[in-house]
N, C-alpha and C positions, 0 to 999 in steps of 0.2 A: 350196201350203200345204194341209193337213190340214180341210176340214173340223169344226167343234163338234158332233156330233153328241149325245153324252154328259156329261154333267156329274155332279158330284158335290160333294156340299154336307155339310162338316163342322158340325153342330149339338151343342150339350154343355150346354143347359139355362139358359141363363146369359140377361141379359139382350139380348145383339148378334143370337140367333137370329132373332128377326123382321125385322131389318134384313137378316140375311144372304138368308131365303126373301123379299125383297120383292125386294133386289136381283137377286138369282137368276131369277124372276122374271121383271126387267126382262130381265136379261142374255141369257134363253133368249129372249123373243121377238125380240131382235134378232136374233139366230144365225140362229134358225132350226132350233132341235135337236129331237133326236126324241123324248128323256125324260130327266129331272131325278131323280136317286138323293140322298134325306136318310138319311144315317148319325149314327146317336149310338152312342158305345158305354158300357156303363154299368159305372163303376168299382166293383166289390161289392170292393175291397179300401180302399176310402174309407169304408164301412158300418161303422160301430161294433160290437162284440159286440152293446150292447146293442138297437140298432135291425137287427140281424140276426132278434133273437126277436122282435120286433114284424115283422118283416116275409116271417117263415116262411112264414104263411098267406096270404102275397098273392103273385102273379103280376107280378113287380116289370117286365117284360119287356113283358106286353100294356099294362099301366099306362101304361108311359112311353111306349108305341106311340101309343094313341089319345090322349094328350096332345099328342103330336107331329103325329098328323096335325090332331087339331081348329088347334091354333097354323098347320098348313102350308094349311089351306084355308081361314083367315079372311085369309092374305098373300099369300099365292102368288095372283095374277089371268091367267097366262096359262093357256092352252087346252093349252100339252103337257101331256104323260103323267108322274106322276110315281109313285115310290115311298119307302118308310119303309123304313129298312134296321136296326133294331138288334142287337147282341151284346152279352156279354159278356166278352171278351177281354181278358186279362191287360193284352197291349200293343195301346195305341189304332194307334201307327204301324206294327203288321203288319197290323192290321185294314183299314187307310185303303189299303194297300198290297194287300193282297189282291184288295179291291175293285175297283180301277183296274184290274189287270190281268185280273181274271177276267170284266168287266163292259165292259171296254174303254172304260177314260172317258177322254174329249179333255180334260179343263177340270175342275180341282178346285179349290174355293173354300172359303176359308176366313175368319173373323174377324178382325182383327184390332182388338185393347183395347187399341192402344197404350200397350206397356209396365206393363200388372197385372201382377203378379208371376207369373212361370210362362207368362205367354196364349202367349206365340210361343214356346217350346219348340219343342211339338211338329210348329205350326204348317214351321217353321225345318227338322227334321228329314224330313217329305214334301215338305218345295220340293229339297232335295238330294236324294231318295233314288227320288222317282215321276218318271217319266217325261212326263206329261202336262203341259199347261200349266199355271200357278197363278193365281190371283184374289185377293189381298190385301185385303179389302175391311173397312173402318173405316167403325165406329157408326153415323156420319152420313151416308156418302155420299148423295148425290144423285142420285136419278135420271135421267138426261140426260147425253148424249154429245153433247157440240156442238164440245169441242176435245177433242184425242188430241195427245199430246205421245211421240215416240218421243227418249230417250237414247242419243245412240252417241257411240262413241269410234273409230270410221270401222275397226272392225273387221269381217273375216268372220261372226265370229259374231251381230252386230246386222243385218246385211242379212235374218235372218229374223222381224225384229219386224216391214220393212217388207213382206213378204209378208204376215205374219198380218194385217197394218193394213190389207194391201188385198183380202183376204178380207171383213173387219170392213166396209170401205166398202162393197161388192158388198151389202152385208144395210142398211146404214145410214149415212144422209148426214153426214159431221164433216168439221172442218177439221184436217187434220194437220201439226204440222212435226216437223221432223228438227232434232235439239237437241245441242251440243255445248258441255260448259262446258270451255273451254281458260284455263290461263295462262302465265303471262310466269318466262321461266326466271329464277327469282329469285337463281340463283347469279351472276348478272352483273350486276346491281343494282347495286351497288358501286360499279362502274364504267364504266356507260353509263345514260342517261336513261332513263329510262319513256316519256314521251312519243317518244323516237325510235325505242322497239324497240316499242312498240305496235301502228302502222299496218303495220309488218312482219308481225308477228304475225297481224296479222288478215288482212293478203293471203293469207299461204301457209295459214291455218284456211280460207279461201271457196278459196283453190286444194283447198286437200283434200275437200272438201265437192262442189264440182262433180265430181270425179272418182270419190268416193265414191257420189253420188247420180244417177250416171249406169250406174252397175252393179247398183244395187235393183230390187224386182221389186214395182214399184207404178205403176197405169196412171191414176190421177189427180194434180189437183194436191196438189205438196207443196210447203212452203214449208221454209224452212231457218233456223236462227235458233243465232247464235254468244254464247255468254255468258261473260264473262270472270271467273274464280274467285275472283282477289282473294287473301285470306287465307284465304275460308271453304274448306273442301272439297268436293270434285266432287258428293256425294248431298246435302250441306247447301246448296248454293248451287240446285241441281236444282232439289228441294225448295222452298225460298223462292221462286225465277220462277215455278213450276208455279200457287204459290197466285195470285202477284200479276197474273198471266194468265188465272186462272180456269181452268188445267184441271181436264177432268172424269175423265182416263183417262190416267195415263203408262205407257208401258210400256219396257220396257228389255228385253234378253236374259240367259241366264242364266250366260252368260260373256261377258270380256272379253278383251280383246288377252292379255294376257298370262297367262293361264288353261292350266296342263297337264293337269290331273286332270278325270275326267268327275265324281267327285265334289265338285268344287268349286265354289263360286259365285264370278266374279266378285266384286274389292274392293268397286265400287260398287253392284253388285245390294244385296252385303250387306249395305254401309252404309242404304241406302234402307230395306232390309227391316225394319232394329235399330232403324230413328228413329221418330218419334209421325209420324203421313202421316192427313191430312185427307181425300184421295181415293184410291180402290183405285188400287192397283201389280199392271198385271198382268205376268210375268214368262213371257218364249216360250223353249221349249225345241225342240231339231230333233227 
């Protein structure tokens, strides 16, 4: 697995910025990265005519520079290297996009306001379209990695969350398990028990899981833990165990089983990504 060496941190003036450069922050000294890029880009086509003329004679560009940094050095506590990056470009996600590639950044982080009107847009449009990792990170999270929750669905493409996780371990001590919410093929309901098609059920999910977890590329312990879906679905039931276990960190990949397109996310990524999430989703790409 790749390395964090670079990050990059979407800020837009609003109130989750401080939350995000604390996090961020946190996040860099566990990595272990070499420098932390703050991008804002400032929409002068949101500027009124008439706050246009009031703001002829000001330098609206350094303005929101040293606002940006005094905000990033009263939160930001670790020791890397960082920078202020602003423009003004038409579109935020060629700007965000630009950046990653010409800058080379592992790990882009971003906000999320669960469900403000507009917040994941654009957020929604770089977890498709960049190639680097992504860091979903809501208002409140917490400081502290003590539990890592990885989602699969005993696909190829989730065997690279558990490399990223065991990258993540090498930098910082957590307890990981490997999570899969399965349920009961409801279309035979009708006409056989629950209770007898149940403990079937879970055999062949731990038959799948040891076979599965015996092919991942992680050299400590993992633990494995089966959740049964019920009526809710796969990112809603995820979701609900995550909290009532206290995790700090779920991560998922960015496809699933049945994924053909490189532009496309995974059903469940999606789902996770669209819902109100109390702790960052971070989301691993190859």
């Amino acid at each position: 697995m790749k390395p964090i060496k670079k990050i990059l941190v979407g800020l837009d003036l609003s109130n989750i910025d401080q939350q995000l450069i604390k996090y961020s922050s946190f996040f860099a000294d566990i990595v272990g990265v070499d420098k932390v890029y703050f991008v804002h880009n400032i929409k002068r086509y949101e500027i009124s005519e008439m706050l246009e003329k009031e703001l002829e004679d000001i330098d609206l560009e350094e303005l929101i520079t040293e606002e940006l940094k005094e905000t990033i050095e009263d939160n930001f506590t670790s020791e890397v290297e960082w920078e202020v990056l602003i423009s003004d470009d038409p579109y935020t996600e060629s700007l965000i996009s630009y950046i990653v590639n010409k800058y080379s950044i592992d790990l882009l982080i971003m906000g999320n306001k669960n469900n403000e009107e507009g917040s994941g847009i654009l957020a929604f449009k770089m977890l498709r379209t960049t190639r680097c990792q992504f860091l979903w990170v809501p208002e409140n999270a917490t400081h502290e990695m003590k539990k890592v929750w990885v989602g699969t669905d005993f696909s190829n493409s989730s065997k690279k969350c558990f490399a990223f996780a065991d990258f993540l371990r090498s930098k910082h001590d957590f307890e990981l398990e490997a999570v899969n919410v399965y349920s009961l093929p409801i279309h035979f309901s009708p006409y056989i028990n629950n209770s007898k098609i149940n403990p079937k059920m879970e055999d062949y999910i731990d038959k799948r899981f040891d076979n599965f977890l015996r092919k991942v590329d992680y050299s400590g312990e993992l633990k494995q833990r089966k959740i049964l879906g019920r009526e809710a679905n796969v990112a809603s039931r995820l979701k609900k165990e995550a909290y009532k276990n206290d995790v700090n960190l779920l991560m998922v990949a960015d496809k699933g089983s049945n994924t053909i397109s490189n532009l496309t996310l995974g059903s469940i990524t999606e789902d996770l990504f669209n819902r109100e999430l109390k702790i960052p989703l971070l989301i691993i790409k190859d």
